[in-house]
N, C-alpha and C positions, 0 to 999 in steps of 0.2 A: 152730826156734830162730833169732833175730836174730842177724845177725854183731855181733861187740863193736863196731862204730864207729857203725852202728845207734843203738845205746842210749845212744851221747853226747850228752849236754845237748844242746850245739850243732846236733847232728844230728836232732835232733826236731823242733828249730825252725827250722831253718834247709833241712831235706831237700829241698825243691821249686827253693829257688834253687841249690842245690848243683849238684841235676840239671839243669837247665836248664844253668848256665854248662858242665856235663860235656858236653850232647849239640851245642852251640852248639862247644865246642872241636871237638869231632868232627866237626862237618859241616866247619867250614873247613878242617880237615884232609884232608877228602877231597876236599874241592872243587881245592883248590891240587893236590893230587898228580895228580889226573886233569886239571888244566887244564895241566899242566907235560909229561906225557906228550903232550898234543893238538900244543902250541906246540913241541916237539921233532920232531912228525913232520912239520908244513904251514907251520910258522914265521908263523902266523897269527892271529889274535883269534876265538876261539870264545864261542857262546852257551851256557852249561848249566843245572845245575840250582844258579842262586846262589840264596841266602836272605838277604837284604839284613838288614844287623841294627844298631842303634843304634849299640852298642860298637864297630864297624866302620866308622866315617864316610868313610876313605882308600879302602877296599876299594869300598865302597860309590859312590863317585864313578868309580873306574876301570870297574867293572861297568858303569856308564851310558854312560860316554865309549864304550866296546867295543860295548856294544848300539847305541847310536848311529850311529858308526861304518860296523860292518856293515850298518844297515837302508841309510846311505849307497849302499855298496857295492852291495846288492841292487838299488836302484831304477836307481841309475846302470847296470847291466847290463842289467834289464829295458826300458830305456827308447832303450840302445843298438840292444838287437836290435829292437825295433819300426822304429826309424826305419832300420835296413839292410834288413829286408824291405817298405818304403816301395818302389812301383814310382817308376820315375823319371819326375819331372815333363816335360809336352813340350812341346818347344824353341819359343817365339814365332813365331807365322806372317813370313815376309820379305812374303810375299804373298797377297792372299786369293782364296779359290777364288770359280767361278765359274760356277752348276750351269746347265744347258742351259735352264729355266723365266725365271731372272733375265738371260738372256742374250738371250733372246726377246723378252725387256720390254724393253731397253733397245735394240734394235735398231729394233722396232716403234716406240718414243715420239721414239727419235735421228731416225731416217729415212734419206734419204742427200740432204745440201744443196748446191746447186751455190752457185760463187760469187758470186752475182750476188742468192742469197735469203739474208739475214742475217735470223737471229731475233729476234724482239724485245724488248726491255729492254739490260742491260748488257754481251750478247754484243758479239765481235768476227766478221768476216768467217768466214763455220764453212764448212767443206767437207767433203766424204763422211760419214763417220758420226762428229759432234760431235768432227770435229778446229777448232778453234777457236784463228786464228790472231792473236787478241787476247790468245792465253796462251801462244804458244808462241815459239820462238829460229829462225831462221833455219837452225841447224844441225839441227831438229829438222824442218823444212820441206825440205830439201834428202832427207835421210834418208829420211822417208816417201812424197813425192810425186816426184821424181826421176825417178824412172824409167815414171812413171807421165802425167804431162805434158811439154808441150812446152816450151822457153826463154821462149817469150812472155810464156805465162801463168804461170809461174814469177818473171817479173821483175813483174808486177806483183801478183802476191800477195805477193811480199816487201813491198811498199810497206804494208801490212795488217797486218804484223804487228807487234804492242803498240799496236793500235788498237781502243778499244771503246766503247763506247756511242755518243756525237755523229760523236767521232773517226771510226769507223767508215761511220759512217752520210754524211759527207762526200766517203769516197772512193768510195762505192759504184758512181758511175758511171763511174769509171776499172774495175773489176771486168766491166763488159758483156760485154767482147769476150772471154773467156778462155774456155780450149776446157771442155766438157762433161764432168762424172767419168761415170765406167761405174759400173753398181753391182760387177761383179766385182774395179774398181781400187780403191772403198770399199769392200771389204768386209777386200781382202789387206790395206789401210795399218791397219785398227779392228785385226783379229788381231793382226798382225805389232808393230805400234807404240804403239796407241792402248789397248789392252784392258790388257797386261803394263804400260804406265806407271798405269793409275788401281789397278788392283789393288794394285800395291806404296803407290802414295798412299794409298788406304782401310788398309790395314796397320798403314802408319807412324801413321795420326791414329785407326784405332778399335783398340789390344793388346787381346787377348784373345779376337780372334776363332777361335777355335778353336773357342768352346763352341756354337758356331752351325754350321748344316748348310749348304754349299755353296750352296745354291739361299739361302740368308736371307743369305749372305754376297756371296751376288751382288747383295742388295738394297739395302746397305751400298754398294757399288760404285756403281750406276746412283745412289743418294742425293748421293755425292760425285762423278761425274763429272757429275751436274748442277748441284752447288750449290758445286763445287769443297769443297778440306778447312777452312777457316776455320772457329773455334769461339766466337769469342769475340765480342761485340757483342748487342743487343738480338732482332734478327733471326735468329739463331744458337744462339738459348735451346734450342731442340728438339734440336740437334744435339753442344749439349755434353751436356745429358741423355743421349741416348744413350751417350755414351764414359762414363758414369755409371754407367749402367743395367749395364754389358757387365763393367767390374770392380769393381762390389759384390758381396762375396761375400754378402750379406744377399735378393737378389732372384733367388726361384727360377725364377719363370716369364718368362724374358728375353727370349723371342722374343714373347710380347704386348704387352709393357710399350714394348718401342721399336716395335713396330707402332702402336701409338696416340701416339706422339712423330710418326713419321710422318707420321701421320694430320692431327696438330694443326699441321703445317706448312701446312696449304691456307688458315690465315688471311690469309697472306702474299701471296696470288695473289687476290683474290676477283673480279678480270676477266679472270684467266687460266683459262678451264677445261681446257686442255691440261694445264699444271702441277698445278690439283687433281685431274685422272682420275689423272695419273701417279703422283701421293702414296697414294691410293684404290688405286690396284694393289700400287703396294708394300707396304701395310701390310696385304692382302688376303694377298698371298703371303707375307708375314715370319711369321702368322699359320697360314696352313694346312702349312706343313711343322715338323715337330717330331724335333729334336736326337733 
């Protein structure tokens, strides 16, 4: 048997909206009393089980802002701990290495030069192993050769220095008389003064040498202690490539890429074949050792 409200008119016709508004009151009712217990215990914005409903448009906006909100929250958390378990980045080379193969090459191509043999082109007056007193200070000549020559020849290789190409080649014959290096006095002034100043120069003009193996970073060094660091100009095109090449995070294979930068330097020399063997070694060696 029907309950009496059942059988009312209204209620025959109307039963399905009835229930509906009944079970729609009831959910928000439970919703609210279980979100008020949540916000009581964490003082928080929680997700549950909302039922977004027309009649509700306020409710409805707050629900979204809250969900919102919180996916905020999550990703900003997720995104903190990735970049705290990030190892730490390492620190800029001061100066670059210089493996025992690249060290061999530039010693062999340097040679050790007395005063009196100046190389050819835009060099100044070079002594022991491509100390070259056409780039160097007076303080930087006392320092390395000192204790290594006599007053004599001391006073007249000052006269040499910031002297280069014609300049150079003018004083040459004041240079005759000056006493003979040893290779043991070339070899301590290259260690001691000459190798520690180009390395920290190749540093400062190629960042990022890190990603390179000591012996390819010694390649880099012999590149600039013969062609000095300069980058810019027509003639120099190969060389700012490289500082290119080295921080593009786009080019994976970076020790081929500036081996044949190298390489393409020998157009510059095409009656020098000392200068093209030497470019053909290094971009030989920049290639066979692998990071």
């Amino acid at each position: 048997m029907r309950p009496p409200y059942r059988c009312h008119p209204y209620w025959m016709r109307h039963h399905r909206r009835i229930r509906r508004a009944y079970h729609q009151r009831i959910n928000w009712l439970w919703w609210d009393q279980w979100k008020h217990q949540l916000d009581a215990k964490t003082q928080t914005a929680h997700l549950g089980r909302v039922r977004f409903r027309v009649q509700y448009p306020d409710r409805q906006i707050t629900s979204l802002c809250q969900a919102l909100i919180s996916g905020i929250n999550f990703m900003w958390d997720f995104l903190s701990s990735l970049i705290g378990r990030r190892p730490p980045a390492k620190p800029a080379l001061s100066v670059a290495e210089c493996g025992p193969r690249a060290l061999a090459l530039i010693l062999e191509f340097e040679g050790i030069d007395q005063p009196w043999q100046r190389p050819p082109g835009d060099s100044g007056i070079t002594i022991g192993v491509g100390f070259d007193l056409g780039y160097c200070t007076k303080e930087e000549l006392e320092e390395a050769w000192g204790r290594h020559l006599d007053a004599q020849t001391m006073l007249r290789l000052r006269s040499a220095i910031g002297k280069t190409g014609r300049d150079a080649a003018l004083i040459e014959r004041n240079i005759l008389g000056c006493q003979r290096i040893t290779k043991p006095a070339a070899y301590e002034v290259f260690e001691r003064c000459t190798l520690p100043k180009w390395r920290a120069i190749t540093a400062s003009t190629y960042t990022g040498l890190e990603v390179l193996t000591p012996d390819q970073q010694g390649v880099l060094v012999s590149l600039i202690f013969n062609r000095g660091p300069s980058l810019f100009g027509p003639r120099r095109r190969e060389m700012a490539n490289i500082r290119d090449i080295i921080t593009s995070p786009f080019i994976k294979n970076k020790p081929d890429s500036i081996a044949d930068q190298i390489l393409s330097m020998s157009r510059l020399w095409p009656d020098i074949p000392g200068l093209q063997r030497r470019r053909l070694r290094e971009s030989n060696l920049m290639k066979s050792e692998t990071p």
